[in-house]
matplotlib code that plots the C-alpha trace (Angstrom):
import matplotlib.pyplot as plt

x = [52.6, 53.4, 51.6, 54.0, 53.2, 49.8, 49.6, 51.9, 49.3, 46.4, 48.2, 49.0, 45.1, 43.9, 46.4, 45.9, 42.0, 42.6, 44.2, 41.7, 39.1, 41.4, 41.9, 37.8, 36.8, 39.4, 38.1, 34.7, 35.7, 37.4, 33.9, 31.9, 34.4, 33.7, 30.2, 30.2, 32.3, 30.0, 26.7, 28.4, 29.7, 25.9, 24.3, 26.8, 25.9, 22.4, 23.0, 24.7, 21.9, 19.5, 21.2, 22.0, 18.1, 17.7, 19.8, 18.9, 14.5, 15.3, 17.7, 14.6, 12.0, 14.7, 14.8, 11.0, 10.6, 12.9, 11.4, 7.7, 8.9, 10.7, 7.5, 5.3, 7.5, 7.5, 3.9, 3.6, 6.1, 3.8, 0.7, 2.4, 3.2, 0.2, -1.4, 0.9, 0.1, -3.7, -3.3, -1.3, -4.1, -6.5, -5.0, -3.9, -7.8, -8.4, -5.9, -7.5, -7.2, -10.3, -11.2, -11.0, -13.2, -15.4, -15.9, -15.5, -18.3, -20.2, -19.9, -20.8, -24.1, -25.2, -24.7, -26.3, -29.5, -30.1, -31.4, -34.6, -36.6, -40.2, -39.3, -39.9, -37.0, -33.5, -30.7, -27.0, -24.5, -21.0, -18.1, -17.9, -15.4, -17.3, -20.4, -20.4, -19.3, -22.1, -25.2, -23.6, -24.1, -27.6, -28.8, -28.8, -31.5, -34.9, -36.0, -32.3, -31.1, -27.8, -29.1, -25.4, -22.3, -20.7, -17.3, -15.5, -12.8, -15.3, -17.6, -21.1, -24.1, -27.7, -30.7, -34.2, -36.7, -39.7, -38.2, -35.7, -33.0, -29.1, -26.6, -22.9, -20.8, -18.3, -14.2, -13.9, -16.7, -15.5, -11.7, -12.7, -14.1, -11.3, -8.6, -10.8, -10.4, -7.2, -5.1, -3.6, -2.5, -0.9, 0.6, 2.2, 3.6, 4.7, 6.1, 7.3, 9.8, 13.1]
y = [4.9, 8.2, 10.5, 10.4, 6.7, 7.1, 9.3, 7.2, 3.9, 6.1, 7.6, 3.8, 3.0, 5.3, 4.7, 1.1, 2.1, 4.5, 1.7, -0.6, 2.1, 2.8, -1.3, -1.7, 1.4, 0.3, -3.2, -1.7, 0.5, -2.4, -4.4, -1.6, -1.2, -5.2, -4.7, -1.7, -3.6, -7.1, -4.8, -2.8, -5.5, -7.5, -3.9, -4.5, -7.8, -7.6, -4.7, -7.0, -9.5, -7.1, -5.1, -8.7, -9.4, -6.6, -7.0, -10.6, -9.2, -6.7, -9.4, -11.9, -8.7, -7.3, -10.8, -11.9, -8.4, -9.5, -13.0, -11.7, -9.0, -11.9, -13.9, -11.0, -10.3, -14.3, -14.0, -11.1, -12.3, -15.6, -13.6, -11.8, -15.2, -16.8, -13.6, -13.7, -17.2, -16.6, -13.9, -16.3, -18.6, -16.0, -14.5, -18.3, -18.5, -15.6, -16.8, -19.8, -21.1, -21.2, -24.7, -25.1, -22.1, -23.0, -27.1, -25.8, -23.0, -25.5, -28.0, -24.8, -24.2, -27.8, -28.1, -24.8, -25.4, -28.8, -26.9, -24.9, -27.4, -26.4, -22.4, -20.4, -18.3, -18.4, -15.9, -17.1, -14.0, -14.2, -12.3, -9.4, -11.6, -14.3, -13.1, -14.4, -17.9, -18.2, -16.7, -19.9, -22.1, -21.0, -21.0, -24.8, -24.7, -24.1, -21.1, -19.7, -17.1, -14.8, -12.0, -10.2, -9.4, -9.5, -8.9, -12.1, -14.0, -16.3, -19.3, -17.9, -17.0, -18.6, -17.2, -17.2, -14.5, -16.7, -19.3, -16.6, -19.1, -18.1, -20.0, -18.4, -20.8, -18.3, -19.3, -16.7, -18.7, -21.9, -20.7, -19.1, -22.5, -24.6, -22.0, -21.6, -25.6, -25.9, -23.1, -25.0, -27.5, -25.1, -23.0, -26.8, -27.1, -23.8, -23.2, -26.6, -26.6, -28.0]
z = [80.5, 79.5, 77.2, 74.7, 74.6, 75.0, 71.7, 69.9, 70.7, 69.6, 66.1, 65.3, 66.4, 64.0, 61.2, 61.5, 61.5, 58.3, 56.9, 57.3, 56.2, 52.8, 52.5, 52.8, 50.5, 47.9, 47.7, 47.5, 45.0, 43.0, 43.9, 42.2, 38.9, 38.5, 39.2, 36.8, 33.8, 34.1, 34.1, 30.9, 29.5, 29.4, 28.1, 25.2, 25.1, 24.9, 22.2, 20.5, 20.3, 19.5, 16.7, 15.1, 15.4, 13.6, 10.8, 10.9, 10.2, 8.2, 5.6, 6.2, 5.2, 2.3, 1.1, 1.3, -0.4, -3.0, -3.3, -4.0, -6.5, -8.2, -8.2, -8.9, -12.2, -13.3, -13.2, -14.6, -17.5, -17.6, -18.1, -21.1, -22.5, -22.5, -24.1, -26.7, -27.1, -27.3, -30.0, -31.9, -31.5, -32.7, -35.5, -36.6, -36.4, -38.4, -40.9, -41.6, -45.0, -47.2, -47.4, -43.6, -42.7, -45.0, -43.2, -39.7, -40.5, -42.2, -38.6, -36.3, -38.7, -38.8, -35.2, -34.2, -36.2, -35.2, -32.0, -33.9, -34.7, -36.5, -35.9, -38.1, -39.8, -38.0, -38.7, -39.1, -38.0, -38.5, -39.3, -41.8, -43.9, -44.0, -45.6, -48.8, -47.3, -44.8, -47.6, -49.6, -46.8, -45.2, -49.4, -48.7, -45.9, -45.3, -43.4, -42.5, -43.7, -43.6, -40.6, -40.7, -39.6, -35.6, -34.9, -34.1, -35.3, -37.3, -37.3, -36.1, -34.2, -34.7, -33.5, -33.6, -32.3, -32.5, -29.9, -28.1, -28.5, -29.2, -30.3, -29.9, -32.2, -32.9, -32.8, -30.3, -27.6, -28.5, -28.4, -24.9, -23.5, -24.5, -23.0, -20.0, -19.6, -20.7, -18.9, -16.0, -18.7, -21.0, -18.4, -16.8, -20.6, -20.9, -17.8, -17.1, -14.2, -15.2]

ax = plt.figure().add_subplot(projection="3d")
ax.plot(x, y, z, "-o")
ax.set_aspect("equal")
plt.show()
């Protein structure tokens, strides 16, 4: 073999190997890209799944937000309306007509006296309008008489100072106790959910 042939074998050895070297490091290379894409591609992905979680909390936190406001107002709003209705209440009370002050003041006074048995004198208060009205009424007993006036929206107090007892029949005490145990059932008729 010459050495001109000798060469030529080695050139084509080492092409062949450069070949081979260029055919491995551009299927590595092509390995890597793929590698590089799939591993991009699951960053975007997971991106994906975590901006859509947060969009999906902060809807869920805008629109529990938006839900309690809206309650928060409805109550507020049904608060407003039952205070309206309570002042209608009381100023109906205040409004009452003559005849019917005069026998539900007459009821409270029976009924609160009945509890001062054998004491000596007990004071009937009342309200400022109602003076002349409860002097008329107490005139009719024995040992009450008319101690003054209290603000409230009318029917009245009784007390004595020998026995330390106090009576509160006023409209506002007895108006108080029946809203007190009758709220949930005029809210539920107010308010009734259609």
């Amino acid at each position: 073999m010459s050495l001109e042939s000798v060469t030529e074998d080695i050139k084509e050895q080492a092409r062949e190997r450069a070949e081979e070297i260029r055919a491995d490091a551009e299927q590595r290379a092509e390995e890597i890209v793929q590698e590089a894409e799939q591993e991009a591609e699951e960053i975007r992905q997971r991106k994906e799944r975590e901006v859509e979680r947060q969009i999906e909390q902060e809807r869920e936190q805008r629109l529990s937000s938006g839900n309690l406001e809206a309650k928060q107002k409805q109550l507020a709003t049904r608060r407003q309306v039952l205070e309206d209705v309570r002042d209608r209440v009381e100023a109906e009370l205040v409004a009452l007509d003559d005849e019917t002050r005069e026998a539900l003041t007459r009821d409270l006074i029976e009924a609160s006296v009945t509890e001062f048995d054998d004491v000596g004198t007990v004071e009937v208060y009342g309200r400022g309008d109602d003076e002349s009205l409860l002097r008329s009424i107490v005139e009719e007993y024995d040992g009450i008489e008319y101690g003054g006036e209290i603000d409230c929206l009318g029917g009245v107090v009784v007390e004595s100072d020998a026995s330390r007892v106090r009576i509160d029949n006023t409209f506002d005490s007895i108006l108080e106790d029946v809203w007190q145990e009758s709220l949930r059932e005029i809210s539920d008729e107010l308010f009734e959910e259609q």
